[in-house]
Structure formats: structure tokens, C-alpha cells
C-alpha positions in Angstrom: -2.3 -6.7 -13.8 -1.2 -9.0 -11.1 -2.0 -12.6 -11.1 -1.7 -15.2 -7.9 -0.4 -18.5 -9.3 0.0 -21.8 -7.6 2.8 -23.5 -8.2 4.9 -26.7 -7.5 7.8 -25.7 -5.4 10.3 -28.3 -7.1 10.0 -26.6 -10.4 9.6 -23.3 -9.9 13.0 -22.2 -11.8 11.2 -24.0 -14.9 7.5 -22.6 -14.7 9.6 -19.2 -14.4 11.2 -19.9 -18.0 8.0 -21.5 -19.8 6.3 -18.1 -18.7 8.9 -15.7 -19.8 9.2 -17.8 -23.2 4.8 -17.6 -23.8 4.1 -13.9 -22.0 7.6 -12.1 -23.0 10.5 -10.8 -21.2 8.7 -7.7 -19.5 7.1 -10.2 -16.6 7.6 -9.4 -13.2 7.8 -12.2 -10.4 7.5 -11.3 -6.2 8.6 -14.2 -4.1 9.4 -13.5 -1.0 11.8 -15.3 0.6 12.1 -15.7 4.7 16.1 -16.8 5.6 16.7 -18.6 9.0 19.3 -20.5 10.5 19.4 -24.1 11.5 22.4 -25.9 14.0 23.6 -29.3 12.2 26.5 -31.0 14.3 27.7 -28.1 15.5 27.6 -25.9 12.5 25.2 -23.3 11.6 23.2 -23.7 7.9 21.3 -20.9 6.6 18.6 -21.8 4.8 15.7 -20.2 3.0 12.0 -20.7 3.1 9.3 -19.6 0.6 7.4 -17.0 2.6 4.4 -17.6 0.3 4.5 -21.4 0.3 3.5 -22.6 -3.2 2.1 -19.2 -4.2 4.1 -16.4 -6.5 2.7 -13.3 -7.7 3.4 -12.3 -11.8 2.9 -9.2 -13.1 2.4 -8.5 -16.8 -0.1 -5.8 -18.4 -1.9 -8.6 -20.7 -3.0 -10.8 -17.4 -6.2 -8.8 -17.9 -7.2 -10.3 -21.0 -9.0 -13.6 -20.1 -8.0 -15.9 -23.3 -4.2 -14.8 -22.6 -4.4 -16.3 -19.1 -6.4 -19.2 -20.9 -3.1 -20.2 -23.0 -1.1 -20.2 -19.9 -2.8 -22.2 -17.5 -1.1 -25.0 -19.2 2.9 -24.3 -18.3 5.0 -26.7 -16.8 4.9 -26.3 -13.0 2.0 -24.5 -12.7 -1.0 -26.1 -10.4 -3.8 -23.0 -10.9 -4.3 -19.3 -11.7 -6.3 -18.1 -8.4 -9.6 -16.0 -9.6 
């Protein structure tokens, strides 16, 4: 089941981790990612942007079970669990 989760953008690479260490390896993560380019002194940057902003969608086939999702909501860089 897919689950919508809120997260801090800042630690995103860590509430990634703390998930695969509680749920198991066989997670899957969609973040789409938007890539632009910005002019800085006469020099192009490319940079990229969340698409989602603080959201990422995680797919794992025990999100269905409610006291699962219950251990999880308190990982490191996690904000909520949308219903």
C-alpha cells in the first residue's frame, strides 16, 4: 500500500534510513524531482527542486496494517502520515 508522508526536507536522507532499518529493505520511495537552471555571475547552476515540496510517497505491503504505521510515525524526520 502506498502511504503519503510529510517530511522535513533537511533530513530527508535520514528519515529514508530510519524507515528502511524499522519496515525492511523491500520499501519503495517516489520523489519527484523538477531540475532548472539559475544564472549566478555569469555562470549557469543547475539546481533541483522537490516537485512534491515536503511530501514523498512509500510503498511497502504492511502500510495496510494500522499498528505497523503506528510504530513508525515516530522516525527521525518524519512530520505526519497523511490519512
Amino acid at each position: 500500500m502506498w502511504v503519503v508522508a510529510k517530511i522535513k526536507k533537511r533530513e530527508i536522507g535520514i528519515f529514508k534510513e530510519e524507515l528502511i532499518k524499522k519496515a525492511g529493505k523491500d520499501i519503495q520511495f517516489y520523489c519527484p524531482k523538477i531540475e532548472y537552471q539559475q544564472y549566478l555571475k555569469k555562470k549557469i547552476r543547475k539546481l533541483e527542486k522537490l516537485a512534491l515540496g515536503d511530501y514523498i510517497f512509500c510503498y511497502h505491503r504492511n502500510f495496510n496494517n494500522s499498528i505497523f504505521l503506528n510504530k513508525l510515525r515516530f522516525i527521525k524526520g518524519l512530520e505526519y502520515f497523511l490519512n
